[in-house]
N, C-alpha and C positions, 0 to 999 in steps of 0.2 A: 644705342645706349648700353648695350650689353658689352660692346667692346669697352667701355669705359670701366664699366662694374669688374671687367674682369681685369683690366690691368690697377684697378682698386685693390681687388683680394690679391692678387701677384704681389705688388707692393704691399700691403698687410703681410701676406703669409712670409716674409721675406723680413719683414719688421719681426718680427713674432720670431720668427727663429730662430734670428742674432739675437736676442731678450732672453730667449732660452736658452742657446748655449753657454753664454753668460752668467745665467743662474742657476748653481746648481742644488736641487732640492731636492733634501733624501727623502724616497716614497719606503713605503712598506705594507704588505697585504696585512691584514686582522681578518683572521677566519670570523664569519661571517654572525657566529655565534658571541663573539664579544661585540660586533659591531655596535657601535652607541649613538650615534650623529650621521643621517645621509643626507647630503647633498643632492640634490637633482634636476638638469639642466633641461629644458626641453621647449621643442616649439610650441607656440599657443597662437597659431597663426590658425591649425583646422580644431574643431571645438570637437570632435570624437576625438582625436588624440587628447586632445585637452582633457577630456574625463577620462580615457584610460591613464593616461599619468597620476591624476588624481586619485583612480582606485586604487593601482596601485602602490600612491603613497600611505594611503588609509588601510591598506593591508600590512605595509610594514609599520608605523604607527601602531597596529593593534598585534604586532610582535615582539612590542615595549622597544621601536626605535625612534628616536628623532629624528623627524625630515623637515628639509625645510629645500623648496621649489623655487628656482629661479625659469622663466617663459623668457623667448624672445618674439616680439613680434616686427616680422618685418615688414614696418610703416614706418613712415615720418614721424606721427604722433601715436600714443598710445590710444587705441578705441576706449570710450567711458563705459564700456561692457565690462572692462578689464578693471579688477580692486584688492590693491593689497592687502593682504593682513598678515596677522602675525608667523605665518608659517609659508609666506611665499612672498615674490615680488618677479618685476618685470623690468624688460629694458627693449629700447626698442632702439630706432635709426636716429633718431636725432640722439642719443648716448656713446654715441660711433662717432669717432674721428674719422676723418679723409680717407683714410684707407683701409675702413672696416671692419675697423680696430676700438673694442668700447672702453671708454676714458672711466680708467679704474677709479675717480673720483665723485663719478657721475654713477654710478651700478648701483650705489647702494650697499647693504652689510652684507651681503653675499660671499663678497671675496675678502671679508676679516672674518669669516667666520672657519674654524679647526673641523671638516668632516677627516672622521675615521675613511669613506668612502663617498665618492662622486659616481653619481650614475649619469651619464651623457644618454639621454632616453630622445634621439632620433635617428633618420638611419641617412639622409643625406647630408652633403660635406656643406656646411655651412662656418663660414668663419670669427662670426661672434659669437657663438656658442664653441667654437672649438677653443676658440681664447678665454671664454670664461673660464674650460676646463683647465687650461695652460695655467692661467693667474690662480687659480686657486689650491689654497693651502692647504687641500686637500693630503691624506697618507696614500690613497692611491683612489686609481680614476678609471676607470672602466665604460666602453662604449661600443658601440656597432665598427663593424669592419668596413672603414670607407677611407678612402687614397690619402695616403699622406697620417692616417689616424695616430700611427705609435708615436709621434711627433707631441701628442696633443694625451695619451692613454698611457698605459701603465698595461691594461687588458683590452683586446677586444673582443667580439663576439662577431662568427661566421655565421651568420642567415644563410648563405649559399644566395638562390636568386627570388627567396622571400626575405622583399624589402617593406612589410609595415608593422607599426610599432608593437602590436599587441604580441606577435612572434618573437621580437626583440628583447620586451620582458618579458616573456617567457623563457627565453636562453638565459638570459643574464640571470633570472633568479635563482633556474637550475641550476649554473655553475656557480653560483655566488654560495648556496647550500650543499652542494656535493666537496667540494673543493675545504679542506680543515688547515 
């Protein structure tokens, strides 16, 4: 099965591409200190990641920003652990066309909605989350440094050979507040 998945993402990634070069959409940094609106994409597939994202949307939240979470969980159907509310939502496989690619009609208001900044908050190359980053009408998009990422980013972020997430936003925040 795993040959199959992968000549799925091949085809995806290869879809997505041509979509992109296609479209072309002006990004632009906002120092960190105007920022008003974050987006942020992440997996909710392990539940300790799950509450490090959550903290730290609750820390920028109590920095006077607007976040709002999109999860992907990779299942068929969404677990009923899983519950939207107003400041997040979820997409899972059955949201995904053929080629692992998720049907921008089927996401939800995630990709109508204008962030100032997209944080992509995981550190392996997944392709429904790298295409939410793609579709979204994000001003710039910022993520971990993983193959293929400038494709899908605007920024990334080197961990070197610390790959888990809590590391991750800690870089990114670092640069996201040093950087004017």
């Amino acid at each position: 099965m795993k040959i199959i998945e992968d000549i799925k993402n091949y085809t995806g990634r290869f879809i997505l591409s041509r979509e992109l070069s296609q479209k072309k959409v002006k990004r632009a940094f906002i120092p960190f200190a105007e920022v008003q609106h974050i987006g942020i994409v992440y997996s909710a597939d392990n539940k300790n990641e799950e509450e490090e994202v959550a903290n730290y949307a609750n820390k920028l939240r109590s920095e006077g920003k607007k976040v709002f979470m999109m999860g992907y969980v990779d299942q068929k159907h969404l677990p009923h652990t899983k519950k939207f509310n107003m400041q997040s939502e979820f997409f899972w496989k059955e949201k995904l066309n053929g080629v692992n690619l998720p049907i921008k009609g089927k996401i939800g208001r995630f990709l109508d909605l204008d962030f100032d900044l997209l944080l992509n908050l995981y550190t392996g190359v997944s392709l429904p989350m790298q295409a939410i980053a793609a579709y979204s009408k994000a001003k710039y998009r910022m993520g971990s440094n993983i193959t293929g990422g400038l494709d899908f980013y605007d920024a990334m972020i080197d961990t070197g050979n610390r790959k888990d997430l809590n590391f991750l936003i800690e870089q990114i925040d670092f640069y996201l507040k040093a950087i004017k």
